[in-house]
C-alpha positions as a Markdown table, in Angstrom:
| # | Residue | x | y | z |
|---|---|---|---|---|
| 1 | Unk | -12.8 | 68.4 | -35.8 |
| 2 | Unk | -13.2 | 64.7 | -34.7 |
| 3 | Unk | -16.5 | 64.2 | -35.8 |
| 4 | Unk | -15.5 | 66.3 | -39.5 |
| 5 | Unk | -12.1 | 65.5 | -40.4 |
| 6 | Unk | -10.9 | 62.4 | -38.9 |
| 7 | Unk | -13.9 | 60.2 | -38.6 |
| 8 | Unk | -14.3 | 61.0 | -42.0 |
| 9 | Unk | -11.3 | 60.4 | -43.1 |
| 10 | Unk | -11.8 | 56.1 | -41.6 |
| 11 | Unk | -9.6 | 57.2 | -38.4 |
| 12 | Unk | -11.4 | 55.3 | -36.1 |
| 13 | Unk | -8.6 | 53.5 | -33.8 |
| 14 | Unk | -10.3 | 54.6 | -30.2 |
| 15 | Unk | -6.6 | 55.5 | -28.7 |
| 16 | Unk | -6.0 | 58.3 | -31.6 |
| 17 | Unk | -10.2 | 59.7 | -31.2 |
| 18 | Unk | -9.4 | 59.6 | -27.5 |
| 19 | Unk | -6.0 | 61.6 | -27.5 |
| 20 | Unk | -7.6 | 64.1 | -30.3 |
| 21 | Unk | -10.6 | 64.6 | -28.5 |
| 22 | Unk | -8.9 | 65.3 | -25.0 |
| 23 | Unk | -5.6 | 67.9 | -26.2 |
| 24 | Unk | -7.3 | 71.1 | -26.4 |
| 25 | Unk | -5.6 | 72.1 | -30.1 |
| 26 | Unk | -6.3 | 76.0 | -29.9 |
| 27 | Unk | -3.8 | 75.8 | -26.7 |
| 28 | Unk | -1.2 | 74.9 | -29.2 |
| 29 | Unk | -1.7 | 77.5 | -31.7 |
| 30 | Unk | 0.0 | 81.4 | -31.9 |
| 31 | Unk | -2.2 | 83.5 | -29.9 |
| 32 | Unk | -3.2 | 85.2 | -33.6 |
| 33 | Unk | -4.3 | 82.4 | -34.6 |
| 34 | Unk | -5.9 | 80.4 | -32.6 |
| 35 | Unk | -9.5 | 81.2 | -34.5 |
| 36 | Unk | -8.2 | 78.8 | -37.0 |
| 37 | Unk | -7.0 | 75.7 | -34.9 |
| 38 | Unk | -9.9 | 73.3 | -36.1 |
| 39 | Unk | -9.9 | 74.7 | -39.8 |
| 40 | Unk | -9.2 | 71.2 | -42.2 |
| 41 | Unk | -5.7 | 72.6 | -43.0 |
| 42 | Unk | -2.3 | 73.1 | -42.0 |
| 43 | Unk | -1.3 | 75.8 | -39.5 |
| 44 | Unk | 1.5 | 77.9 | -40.0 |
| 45 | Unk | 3.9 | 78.1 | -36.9 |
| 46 | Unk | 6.8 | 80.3 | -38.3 |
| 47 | Unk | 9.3 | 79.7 | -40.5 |
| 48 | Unk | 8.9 | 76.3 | -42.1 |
| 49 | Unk | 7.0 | 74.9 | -39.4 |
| 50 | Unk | 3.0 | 74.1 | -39.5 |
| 51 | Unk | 0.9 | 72.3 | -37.3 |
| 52 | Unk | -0.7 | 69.5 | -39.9 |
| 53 | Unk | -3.8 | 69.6 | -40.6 |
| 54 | Unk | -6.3 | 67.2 | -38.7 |
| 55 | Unk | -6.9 | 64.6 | -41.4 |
| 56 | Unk | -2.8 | 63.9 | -42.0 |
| 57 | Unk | -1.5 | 63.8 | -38.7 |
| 58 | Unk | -4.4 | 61.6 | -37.7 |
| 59 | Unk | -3.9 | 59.2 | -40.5 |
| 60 | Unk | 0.1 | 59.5 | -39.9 |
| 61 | Unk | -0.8 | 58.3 | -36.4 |
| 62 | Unk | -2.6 | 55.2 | -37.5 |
| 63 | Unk | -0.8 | 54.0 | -39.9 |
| 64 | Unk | 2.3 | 54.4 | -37.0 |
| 65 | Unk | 0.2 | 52.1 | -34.9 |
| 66 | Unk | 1.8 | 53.8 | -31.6 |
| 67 | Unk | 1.3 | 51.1 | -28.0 |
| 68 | Unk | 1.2 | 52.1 | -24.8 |
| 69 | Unk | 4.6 | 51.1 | -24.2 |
| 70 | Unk | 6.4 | 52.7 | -27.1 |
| 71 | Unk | 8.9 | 55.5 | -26.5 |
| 72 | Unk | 7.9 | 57.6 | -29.5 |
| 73 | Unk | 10.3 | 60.7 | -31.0 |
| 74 | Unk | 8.6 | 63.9 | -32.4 |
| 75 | Unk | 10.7 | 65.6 | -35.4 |
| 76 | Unk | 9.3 | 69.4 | -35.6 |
| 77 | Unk | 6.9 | 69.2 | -32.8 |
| 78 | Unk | 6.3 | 73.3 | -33.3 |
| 79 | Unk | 4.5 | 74.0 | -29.6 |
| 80 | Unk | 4.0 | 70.7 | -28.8 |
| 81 | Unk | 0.3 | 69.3 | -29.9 |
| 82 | Unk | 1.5 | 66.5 | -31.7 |
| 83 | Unk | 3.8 | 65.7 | -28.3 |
| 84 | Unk | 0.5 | 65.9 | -26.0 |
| 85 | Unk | -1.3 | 63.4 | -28.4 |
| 86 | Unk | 1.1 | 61.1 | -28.6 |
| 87 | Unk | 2.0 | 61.1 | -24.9 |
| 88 | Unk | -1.5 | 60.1 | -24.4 |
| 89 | Unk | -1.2 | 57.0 | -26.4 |
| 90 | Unk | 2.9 | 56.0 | -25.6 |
| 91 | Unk | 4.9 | 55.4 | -22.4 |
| 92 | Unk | 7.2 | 58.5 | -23.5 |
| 93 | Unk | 7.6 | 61.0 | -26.2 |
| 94 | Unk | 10.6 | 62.9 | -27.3 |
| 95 | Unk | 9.9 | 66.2 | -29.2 |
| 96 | Unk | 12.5 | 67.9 | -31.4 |
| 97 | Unk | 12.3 | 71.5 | -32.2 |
| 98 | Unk | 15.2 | 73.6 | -33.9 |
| 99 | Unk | 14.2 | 76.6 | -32.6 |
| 100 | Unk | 15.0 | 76.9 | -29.3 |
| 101 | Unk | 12.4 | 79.7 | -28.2 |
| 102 | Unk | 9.4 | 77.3 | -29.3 |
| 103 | Unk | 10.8 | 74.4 | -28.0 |
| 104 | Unk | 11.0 | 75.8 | -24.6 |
| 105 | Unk | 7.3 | 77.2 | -25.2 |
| 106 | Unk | 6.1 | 74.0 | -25.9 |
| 107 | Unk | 7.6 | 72.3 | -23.0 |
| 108 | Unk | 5.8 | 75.3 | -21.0 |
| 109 | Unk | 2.7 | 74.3 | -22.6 |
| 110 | Unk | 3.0 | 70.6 | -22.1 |
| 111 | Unk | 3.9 | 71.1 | -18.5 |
| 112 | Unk | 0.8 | 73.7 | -17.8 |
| 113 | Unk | -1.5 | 71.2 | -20.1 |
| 114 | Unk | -0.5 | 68.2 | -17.1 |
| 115 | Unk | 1.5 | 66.1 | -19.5 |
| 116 | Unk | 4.4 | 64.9 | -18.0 |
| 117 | Unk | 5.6 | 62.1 | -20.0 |
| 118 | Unk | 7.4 | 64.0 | -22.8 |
| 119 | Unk | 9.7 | 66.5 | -23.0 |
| 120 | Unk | 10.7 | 68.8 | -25.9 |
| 121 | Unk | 14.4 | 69.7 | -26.4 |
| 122 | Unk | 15.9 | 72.0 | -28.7 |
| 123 | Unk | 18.5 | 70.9 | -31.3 |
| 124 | Unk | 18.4 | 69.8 | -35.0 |
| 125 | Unk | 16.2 | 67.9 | -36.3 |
| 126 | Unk | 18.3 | 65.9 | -38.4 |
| 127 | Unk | 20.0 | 65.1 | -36.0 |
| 128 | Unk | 17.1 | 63.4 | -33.6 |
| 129 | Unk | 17.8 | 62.9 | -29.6 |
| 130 | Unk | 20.2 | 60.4 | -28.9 |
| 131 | Unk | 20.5 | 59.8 | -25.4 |
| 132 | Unk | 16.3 | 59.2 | -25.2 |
| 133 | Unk | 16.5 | 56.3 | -27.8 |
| 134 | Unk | 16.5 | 53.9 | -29.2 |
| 135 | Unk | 12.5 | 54.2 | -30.0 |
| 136 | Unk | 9.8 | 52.2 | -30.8 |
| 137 | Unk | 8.3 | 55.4 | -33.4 |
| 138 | Unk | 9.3 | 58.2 | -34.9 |
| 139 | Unk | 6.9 | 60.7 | -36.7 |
| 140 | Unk | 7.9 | 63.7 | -38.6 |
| 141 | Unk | 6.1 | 66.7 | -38.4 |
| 142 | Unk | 6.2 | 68.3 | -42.4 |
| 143 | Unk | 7.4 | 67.4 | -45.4 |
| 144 | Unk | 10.8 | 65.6 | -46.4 |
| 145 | Unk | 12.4 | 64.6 | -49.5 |
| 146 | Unk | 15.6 | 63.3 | -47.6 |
| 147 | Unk | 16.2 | 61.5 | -44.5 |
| 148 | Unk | 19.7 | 61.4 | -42.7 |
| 149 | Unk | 20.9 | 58.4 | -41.1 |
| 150 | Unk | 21.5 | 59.9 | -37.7 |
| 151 | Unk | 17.7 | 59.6 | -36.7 |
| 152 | Unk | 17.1 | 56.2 | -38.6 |
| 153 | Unk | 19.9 | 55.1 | -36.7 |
| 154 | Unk | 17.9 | 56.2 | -32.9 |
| 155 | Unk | 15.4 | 53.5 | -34.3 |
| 156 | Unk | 14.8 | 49.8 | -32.7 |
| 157 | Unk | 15.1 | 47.2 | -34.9 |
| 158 | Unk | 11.1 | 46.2 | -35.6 |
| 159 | Unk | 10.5 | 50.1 | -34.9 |
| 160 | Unk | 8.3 | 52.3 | -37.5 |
| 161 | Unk | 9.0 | 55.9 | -38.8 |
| 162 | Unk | 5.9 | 57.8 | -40.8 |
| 163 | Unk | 6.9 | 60.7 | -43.2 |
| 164 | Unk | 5.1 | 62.5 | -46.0 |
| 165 | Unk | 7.6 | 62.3 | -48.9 |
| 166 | Unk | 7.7 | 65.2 | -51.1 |
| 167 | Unk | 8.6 | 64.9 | -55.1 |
| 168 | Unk | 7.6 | 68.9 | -56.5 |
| 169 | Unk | 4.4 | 69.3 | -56.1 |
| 170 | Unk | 3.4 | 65.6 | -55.0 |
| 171 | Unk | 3.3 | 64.6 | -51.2 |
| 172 | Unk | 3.2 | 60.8 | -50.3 |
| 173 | Unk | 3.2 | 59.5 | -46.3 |
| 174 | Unk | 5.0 | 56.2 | -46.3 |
| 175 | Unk | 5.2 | 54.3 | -43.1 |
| 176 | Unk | 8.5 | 52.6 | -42.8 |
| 177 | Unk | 9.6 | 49.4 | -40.6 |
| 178 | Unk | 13.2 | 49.2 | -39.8 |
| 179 | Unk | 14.6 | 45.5 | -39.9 |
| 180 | Unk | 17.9 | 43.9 | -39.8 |
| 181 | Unk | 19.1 | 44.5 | -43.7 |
| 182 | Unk | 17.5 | 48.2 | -43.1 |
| 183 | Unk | 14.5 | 50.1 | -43.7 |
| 184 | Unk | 11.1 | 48.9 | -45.6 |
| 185 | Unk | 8.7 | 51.6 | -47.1 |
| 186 | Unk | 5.1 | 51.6 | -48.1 |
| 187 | Unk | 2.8 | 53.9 | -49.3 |
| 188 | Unk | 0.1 | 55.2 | -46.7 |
| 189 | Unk | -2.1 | 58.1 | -48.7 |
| 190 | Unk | -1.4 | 61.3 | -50.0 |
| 191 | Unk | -1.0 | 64.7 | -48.4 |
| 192 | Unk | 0.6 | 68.1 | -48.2 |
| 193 | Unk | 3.2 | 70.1 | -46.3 |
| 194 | Unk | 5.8 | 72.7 | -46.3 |
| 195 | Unk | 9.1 | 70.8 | -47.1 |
| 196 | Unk | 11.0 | 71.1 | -43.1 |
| 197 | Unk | 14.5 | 72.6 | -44.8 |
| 198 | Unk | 16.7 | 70.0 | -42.8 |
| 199 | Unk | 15.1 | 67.4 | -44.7 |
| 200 | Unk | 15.9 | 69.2 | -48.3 |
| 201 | Unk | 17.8 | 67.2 | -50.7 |
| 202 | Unk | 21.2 | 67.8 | -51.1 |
| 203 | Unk | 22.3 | 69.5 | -54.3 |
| 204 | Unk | 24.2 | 67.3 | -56.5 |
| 205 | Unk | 27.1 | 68.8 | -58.4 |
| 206 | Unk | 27.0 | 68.1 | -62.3 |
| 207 | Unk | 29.5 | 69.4 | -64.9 |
């Protein structure tokens, strides 16, 4: 997957090819599926949850820039392979799942995988984790086309958010970098996920 996908793809920081190469992905897959866990695509989860494909979350991970000090949050973690790769390149990583069955599955797998610097915890995502922040990073794990203040908000000042911004069909990552007058974006690359349905747009009234 390493060699295929993200090399390919000019993912070539050594902290993100170490972490990828040493979190077995299959153990983070349904038990159905785990023939597919190093296909070049997303993985559905459940709902409107997928584990992103290789070449994305790699990329997102780059262009996020994640130290070995940062206290990272994980928005739609699913079972927690996106948590185990970032916990082996930050000091701490919070995941987030709404469902409160796979977030206490991931944290089972996280825990029988050795990883003991993140936890999962269930709750809405748009609401992020509070009482672990402020942090350094924040990655979300699927499509948005909103984001609410309260996770923006859990962000240092200096800190960077990646999401993949959907418009219909379109699917833009944009790496932001919070400052004091508020949030600057840039475009990253393009890719594709299922729209996470806390991150809809609300529905604007018109007469």
């Amino acid at each position: 997957m390493v060699d295929t996908q993200v090399r390919p793809s000019d993912v070539t920081k050594f902290p993100i090819i170490e972490a990828m190469l040493a979190v077995p992905r299959e153990d983070f897959v349904p038990a159905g599926r785990r023939d597919t866990a190093y296909v070049g695509e997303n993985i559905a989860l459940g709902g409107d949850r997928v584990l992103l494909d290789a070449r994305t979350f790699a990329k997102m991970l780059e262009a996020l820039d994640v130290q070995p000090g940062d206290v990272v949050l994980d928005l739609g973690c699913g079972l927690g392979y996106s948590t185990a790769v970032l916990a082996r390149m930050a000091e701490f990583v919070v995941g987030v799942e709404s469902d409160a069955a796979r977030a206490e599955e991931a944290q089972a797998l996280l825990s029988s995988g050795g990883t003991d610097n993140a936890a999962v915890m269930a709750g809405a995502l748009a609401q992020g984790a509070a009482k672990s922040g402020p942090y350094d990073a924040i990655i979300i794990e699927g499509a948005v086309e909103e984001l609410p203040a309260a996770p923006l908000n859990q962000l240092k000042i200096g800190g960077r958010i990646v999401a993949l911004f959907v418009t219909g069909a379109l699917g833009e990552v944009r790496l932001g970098r919070k400052t004091d007058a508020g949030l600057n974006w840039r475009p990253v690359f393009n890719a594709g996920a299922p729209l996470i349905a806390e991150f809809a747009a609300k529905a604007e009234f018109a007469l």
